[in-house]
ROBAMAR-873593 format. One record per residue: residue in one letter; x, z, y of N, C-alpha, C in turn. Coordinates in steps of 0.05 Angstrom, whole numbers, plus 5000, padded with zeros to 4 digits. Each point is the difference from the previous one (the first is absolute). Last residue first. Layout:
<fitis>
FITI  resn   n_x   n_z   n_y  ca_x  ca_z  ca_y   c_x   c_z   c_y
FITI     A     X     Z     Y     X     Z     Y     X     Z     Y
...
</fitis>
This chain:
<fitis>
FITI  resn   n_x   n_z   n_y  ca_x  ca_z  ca_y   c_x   c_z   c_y
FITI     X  4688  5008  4901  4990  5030  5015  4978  4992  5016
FITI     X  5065  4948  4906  4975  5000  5021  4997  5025  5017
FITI     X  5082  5006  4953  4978  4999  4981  4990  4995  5027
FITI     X  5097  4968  4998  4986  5024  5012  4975  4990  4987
FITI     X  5074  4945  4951  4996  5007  5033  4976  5020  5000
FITI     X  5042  4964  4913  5012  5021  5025  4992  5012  5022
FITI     X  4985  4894  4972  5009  5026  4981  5021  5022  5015
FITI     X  4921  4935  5049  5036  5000  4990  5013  5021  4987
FITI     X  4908  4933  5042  5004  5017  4996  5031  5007  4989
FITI     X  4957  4937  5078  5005  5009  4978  5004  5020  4989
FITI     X  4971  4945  5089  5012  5026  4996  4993  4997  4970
FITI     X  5029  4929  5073  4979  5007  4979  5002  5020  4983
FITI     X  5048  4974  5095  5012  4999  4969  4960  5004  4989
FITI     X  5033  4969  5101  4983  4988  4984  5005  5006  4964
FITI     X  5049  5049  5086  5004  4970  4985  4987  4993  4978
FITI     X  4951  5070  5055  5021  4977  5023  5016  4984  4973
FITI     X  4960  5062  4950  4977  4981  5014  5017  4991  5020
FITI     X  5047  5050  4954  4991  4988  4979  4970  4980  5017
FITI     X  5046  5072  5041  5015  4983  4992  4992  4970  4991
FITI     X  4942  5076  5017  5013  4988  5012  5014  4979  5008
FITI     X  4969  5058  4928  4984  4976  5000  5001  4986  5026
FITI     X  5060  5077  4975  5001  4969  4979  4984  4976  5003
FITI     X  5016  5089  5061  5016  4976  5004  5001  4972  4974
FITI     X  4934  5071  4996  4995  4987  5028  5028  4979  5003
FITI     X  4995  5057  4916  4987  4983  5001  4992  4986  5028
FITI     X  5052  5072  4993  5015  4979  4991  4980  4965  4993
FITI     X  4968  5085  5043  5031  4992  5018  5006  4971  4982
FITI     X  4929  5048  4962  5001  4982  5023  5017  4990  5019
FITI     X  5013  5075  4928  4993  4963  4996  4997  4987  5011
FITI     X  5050  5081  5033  4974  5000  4986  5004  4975  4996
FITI     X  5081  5028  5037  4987  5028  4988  4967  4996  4984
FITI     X  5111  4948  5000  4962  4992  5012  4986  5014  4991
FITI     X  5096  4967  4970  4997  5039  5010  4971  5004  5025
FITI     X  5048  4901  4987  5003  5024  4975  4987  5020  5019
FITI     X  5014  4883  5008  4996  5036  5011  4989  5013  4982
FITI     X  5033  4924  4959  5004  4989  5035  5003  5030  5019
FITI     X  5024  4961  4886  4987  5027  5020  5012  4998  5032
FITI     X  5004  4925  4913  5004  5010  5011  4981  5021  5026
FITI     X  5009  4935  4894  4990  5017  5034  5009  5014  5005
FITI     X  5003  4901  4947  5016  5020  5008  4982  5021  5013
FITI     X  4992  4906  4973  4981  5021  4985  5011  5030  5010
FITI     X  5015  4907  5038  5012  5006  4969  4997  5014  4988
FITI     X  4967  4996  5087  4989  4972  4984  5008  5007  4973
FITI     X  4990  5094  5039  5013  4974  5007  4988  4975  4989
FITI     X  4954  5094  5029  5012  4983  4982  5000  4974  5002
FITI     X  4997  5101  5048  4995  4975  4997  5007  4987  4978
FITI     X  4963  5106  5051  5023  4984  4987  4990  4972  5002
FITI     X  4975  5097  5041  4997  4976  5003  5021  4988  4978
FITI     X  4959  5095  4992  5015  4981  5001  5002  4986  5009
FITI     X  4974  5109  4991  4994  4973  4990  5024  4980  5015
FITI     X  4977  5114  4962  5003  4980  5020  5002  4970  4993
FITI     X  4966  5111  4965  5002  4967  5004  5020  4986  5019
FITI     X  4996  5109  4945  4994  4985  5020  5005  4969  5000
FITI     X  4991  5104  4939  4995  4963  5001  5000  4994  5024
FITI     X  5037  5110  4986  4981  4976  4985  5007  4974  5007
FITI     X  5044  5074  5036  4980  5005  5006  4968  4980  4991
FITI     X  5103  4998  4973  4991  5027  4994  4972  5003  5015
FITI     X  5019  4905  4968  5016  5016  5010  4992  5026  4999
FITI     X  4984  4880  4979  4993  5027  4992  5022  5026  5012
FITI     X  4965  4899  5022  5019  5020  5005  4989  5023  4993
FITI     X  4966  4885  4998  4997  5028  4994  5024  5013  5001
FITI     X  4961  4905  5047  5038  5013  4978  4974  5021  5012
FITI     X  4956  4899  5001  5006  5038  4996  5013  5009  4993
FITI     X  4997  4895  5054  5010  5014  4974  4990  5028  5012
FITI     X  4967  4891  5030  5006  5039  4999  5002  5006  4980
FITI     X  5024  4900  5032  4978  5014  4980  5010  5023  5014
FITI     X  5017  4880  5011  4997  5033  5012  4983  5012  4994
FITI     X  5045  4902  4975  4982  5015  5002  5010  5027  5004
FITI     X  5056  4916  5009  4974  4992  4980  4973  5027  5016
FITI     X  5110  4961  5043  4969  5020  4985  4974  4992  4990
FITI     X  5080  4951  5037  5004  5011  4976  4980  5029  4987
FITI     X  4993  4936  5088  5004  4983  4974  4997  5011  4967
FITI     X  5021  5049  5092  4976  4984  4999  4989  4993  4977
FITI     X  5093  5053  5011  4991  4975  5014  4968  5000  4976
FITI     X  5051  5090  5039  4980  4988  4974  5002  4969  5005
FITI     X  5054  5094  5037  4984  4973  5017  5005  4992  4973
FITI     X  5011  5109  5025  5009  4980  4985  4982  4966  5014
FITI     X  5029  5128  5002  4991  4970  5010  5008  4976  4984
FITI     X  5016  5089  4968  4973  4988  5000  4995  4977  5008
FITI     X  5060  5103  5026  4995  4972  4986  4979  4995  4993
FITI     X  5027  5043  5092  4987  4999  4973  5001  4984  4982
FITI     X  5033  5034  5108  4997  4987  4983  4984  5015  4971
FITI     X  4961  5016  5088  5022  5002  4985  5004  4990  4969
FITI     X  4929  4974  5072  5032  4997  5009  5017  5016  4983
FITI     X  4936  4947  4946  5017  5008  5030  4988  5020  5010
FITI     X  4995  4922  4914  4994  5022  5002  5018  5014  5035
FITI     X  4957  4906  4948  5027  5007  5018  4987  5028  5004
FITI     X  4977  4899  4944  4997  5034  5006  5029  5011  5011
FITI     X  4944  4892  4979  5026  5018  5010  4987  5028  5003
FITI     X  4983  4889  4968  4988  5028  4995  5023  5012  5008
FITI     X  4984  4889  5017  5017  5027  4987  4984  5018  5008
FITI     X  4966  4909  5019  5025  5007  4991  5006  5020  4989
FITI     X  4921  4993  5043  4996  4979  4970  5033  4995  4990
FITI     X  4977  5085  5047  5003  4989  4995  4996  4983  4988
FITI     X  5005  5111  5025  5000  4983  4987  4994  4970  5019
FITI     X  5044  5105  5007  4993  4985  5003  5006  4969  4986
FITI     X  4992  5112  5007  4991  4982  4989  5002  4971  5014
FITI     X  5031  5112  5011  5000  4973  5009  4994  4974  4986
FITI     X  5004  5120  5013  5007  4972  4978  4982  4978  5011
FITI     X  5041  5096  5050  4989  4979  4985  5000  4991  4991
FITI     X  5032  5096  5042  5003  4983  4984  4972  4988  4991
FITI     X  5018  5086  5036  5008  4981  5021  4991  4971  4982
FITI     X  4988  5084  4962  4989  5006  5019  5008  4983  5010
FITI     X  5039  4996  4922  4971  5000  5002  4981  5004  5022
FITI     X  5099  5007  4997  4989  4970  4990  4969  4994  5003
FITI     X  5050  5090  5002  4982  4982  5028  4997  4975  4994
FITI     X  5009  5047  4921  4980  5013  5017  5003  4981  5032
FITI     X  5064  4981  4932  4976  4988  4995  4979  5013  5012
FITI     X  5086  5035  5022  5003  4960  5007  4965  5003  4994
FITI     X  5020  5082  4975  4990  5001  5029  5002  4958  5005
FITI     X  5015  5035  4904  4975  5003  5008  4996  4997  5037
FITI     X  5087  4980  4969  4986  4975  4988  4971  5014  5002
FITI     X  5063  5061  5024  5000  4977  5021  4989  4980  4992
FITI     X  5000  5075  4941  4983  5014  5027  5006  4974  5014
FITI     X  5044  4989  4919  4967  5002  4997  4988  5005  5027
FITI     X  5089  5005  5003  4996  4974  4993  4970  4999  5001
FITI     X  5032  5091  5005  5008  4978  5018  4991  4979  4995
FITI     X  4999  5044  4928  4976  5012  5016  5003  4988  5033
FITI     X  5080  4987  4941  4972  4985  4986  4969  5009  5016
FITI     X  5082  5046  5025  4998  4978  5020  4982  4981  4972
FITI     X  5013  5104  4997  4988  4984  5006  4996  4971  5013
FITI     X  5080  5051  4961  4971  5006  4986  4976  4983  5011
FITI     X  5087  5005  5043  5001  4983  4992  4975  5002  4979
FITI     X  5021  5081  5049  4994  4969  5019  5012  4968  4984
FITI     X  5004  5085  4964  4979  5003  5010  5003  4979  5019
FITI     X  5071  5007  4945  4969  4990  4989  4988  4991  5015
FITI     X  5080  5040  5028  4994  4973  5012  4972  4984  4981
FITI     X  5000  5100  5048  5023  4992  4980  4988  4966  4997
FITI     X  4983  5052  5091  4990  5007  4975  5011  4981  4981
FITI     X  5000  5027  5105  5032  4990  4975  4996  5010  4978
FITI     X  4929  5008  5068  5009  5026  4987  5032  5003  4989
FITI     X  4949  4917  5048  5002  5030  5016  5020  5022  4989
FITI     X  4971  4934  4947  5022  4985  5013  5011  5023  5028
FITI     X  4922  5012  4943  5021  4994  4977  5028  4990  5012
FITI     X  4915  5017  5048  5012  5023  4975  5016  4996  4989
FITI     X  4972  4926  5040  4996  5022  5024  5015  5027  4997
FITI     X  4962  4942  4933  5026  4983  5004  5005  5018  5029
FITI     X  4921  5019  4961  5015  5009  4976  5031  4987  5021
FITI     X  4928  4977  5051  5001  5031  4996  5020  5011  4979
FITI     X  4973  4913  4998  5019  5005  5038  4998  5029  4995
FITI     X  4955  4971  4930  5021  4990  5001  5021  5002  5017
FITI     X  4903  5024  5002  5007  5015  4978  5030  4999  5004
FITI     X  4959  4945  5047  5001  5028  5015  5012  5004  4996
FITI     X  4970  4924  4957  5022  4988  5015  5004  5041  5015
FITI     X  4927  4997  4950  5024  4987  4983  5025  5010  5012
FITI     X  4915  5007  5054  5002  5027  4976  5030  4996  4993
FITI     X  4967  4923  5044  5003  5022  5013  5014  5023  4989
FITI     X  4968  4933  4958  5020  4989  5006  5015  5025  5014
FITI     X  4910  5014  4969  5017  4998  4981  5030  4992  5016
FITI     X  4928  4983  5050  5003  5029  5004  5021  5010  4976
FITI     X  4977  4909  5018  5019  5004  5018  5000  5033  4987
FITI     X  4944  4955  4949  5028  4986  4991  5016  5018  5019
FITI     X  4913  5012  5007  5002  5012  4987  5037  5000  4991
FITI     X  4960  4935  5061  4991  5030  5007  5018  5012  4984
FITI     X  4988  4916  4964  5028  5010  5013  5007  5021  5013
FITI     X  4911  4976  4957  5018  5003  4986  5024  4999  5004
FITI     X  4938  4975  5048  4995  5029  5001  5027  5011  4977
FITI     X  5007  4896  5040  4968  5015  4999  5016  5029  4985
FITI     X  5045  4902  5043  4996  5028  5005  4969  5013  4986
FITI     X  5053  4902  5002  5006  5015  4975  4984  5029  5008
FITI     X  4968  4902  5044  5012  5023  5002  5001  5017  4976
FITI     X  5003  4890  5018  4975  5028  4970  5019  5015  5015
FITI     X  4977  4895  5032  5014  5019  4999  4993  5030  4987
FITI     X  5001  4883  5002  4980  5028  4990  5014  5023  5009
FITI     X  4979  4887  5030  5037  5023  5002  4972  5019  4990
FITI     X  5006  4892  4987  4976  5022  5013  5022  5023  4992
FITI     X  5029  4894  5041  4993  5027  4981  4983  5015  4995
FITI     X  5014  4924  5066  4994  4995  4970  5006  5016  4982
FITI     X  4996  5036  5098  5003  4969  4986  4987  4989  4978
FITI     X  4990  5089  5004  5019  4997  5023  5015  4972  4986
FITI     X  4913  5080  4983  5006  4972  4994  5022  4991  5027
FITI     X  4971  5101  4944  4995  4982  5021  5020  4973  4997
FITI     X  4958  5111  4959  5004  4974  4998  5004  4984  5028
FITI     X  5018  5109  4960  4987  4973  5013  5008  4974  4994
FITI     X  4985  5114  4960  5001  4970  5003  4993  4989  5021
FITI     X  4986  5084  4971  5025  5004  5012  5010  4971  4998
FITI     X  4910  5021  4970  4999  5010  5025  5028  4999  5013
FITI     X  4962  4936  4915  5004  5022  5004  5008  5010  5040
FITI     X  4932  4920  4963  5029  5005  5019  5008  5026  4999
FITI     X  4932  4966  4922  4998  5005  5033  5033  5008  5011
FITI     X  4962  4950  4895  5000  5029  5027  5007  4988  5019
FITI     X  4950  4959  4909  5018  4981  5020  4998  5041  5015
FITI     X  5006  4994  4896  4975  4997  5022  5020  4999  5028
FITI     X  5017  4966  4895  5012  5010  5014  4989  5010  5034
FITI     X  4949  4972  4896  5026  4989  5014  5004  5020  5030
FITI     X  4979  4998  4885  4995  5010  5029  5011  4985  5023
FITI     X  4986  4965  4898  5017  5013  5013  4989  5014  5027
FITI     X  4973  4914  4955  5007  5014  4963  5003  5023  5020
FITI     X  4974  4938  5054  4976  5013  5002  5017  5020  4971
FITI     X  5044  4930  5056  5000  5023  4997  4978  5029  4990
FITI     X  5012  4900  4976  5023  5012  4994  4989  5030  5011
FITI     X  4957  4914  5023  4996  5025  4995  5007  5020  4987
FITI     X  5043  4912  5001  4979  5005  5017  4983  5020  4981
FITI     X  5102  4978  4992  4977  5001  4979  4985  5016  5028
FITI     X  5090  4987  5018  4998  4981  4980  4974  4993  4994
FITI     X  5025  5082  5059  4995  4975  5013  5000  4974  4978
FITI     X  5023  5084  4963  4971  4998  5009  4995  4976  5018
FITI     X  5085  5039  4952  4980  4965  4998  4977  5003  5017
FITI     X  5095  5059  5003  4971  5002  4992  4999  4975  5003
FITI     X  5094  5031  4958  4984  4989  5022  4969  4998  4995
FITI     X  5109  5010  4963  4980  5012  5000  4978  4989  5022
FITI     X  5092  4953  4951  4992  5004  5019  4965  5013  4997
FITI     X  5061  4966  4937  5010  5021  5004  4979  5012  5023
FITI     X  5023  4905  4965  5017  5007  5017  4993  5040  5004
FITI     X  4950  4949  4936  5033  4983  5001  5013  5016  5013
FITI     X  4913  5040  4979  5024  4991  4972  5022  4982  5013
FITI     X  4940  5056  5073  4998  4979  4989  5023  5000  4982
FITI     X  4913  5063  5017  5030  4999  5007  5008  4969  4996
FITI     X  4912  5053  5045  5015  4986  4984  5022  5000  5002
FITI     X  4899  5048  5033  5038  4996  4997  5005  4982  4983
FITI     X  4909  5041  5026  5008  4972  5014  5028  5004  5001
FITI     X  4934  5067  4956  5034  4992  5019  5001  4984  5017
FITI     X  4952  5001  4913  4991  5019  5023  5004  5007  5020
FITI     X  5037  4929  4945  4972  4997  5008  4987  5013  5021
FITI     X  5102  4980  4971  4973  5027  4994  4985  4991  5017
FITI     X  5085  4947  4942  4979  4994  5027  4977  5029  4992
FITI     X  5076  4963  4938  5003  5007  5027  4989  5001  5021
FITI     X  4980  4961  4915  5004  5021  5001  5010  5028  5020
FITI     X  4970  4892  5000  4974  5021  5002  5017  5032  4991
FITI     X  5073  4923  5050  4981  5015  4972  4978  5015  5004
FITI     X  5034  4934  5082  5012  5030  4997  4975  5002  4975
FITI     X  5052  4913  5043  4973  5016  4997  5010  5020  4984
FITI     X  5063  4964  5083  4997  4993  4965  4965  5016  4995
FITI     X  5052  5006  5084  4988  4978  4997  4984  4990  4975
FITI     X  5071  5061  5050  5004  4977  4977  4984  4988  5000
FITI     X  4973  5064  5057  5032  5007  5001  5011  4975  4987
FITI     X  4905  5031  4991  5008  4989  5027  5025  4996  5007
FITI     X  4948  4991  4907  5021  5020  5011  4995  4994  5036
FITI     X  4910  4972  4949  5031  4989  4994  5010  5027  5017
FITI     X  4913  4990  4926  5008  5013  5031  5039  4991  4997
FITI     X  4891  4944  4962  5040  5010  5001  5005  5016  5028
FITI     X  4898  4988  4951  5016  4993  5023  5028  5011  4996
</fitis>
């Protein structure tokens, strides 16, 4: 059986094709892509992806002909974010207190305004986290994300048309107290492009609840997609 590109159209070489995978590339146009929907029983080479449950800071709901997702950003890990901010932002009002009190020389108050910068980009992203949503809404027209109420970049609107498929990504972070995860939503374009929808998703299921989401209200067929997150 010929596996064709979805992008071109063209049939795609027995050399370009993993079996184990269900990937292919295609020789004309370039374009990466699973087959498994090509080849009945395709998925049995692979694991496939187990259906979860409505993480707990999720909702869903239907308004018109939309379905709206909403993902609160708050869990424990901002706890920890505010008491740091705290500490930081003290440390700072206390040195500048001293330094402006005392008519301390003009270093000392120009020394720390890189520790400035850092202390107002960690407190923005700490209440970001305590107030702040992400907003999904989809469409047989368009796909839209809207992060709020403070601003954030990210937002963006998808027409319909030009998505092919939706995957989870694992970014690893190595640091002084070791390995930590986080995950992905991303997409890929008709033209093969991907792009990263929501970032910084504390467990898999975050990311895997809004994929198979998605991916079931506009009827996608879930494939597989180089890169994307190992089965959980």
């Amino acid at each position: 059986m010929d596996i064709k590109c979805p992008h071109c159209s063209r049939t795609v070489s027995s050399e370009n094709i993993n079996i184990q995978t269900c990937i292919a590339k295609c020789g004309y146009c370039g374009a990466v892509f699973g087959f498994a929907g090509q080849v009945p029983g395709a998925g049995v080479f692979g694991p496939s992806k187990r259906a979860v449950e409505m993480p707990d800071d999720y909702t869903v709901a239907t308004e018109g002909a939309d379905m709206v997702i909403v993902r609160r950003w708050f869990s424990r890990k901002y706890l920890f974010m505010l008491f740091f901010c705290v500490f930081w932002d003290g440390f700072l009002a206390v040195w500048y207190v001293g330094a402006f009190k005392g008519n301390g020389p003009m270093m000392m108050k120009l020394f720390p305004l890189l520790h400035v910068g850092v202390g107002v980009w960690l407190t923005y992203y700490t209440l970001a986290g305590f107030v702040n949503r992400t907003k999904v809404t989809l469409n047989s027209c368009e796909f839209r994300i809207k992060h709020y109420p403070m601003p954030w970049p990210g937002s963006l609107v998808l027409p319909r048309q030009e998505i092919d498929q939706f995957f989870c990504e694992e970014k690893l972070s190595n640091n002084r107290n070791g390995a930590s995860y986080s995950y992905n939503l991303s997409v890929v374009m008709a033209g093969g492009k991907k792009l990263k929808l929501v970032s910084g998703l504390d467990t898999p299921e975050d990311a895997l609840f809004l994929e198979q989401k998605i991916e079931g209200f506009l009827g996608i067929t879930d494939r597989p997609v180089a890169g994307e997150m190992r089965p959980v």
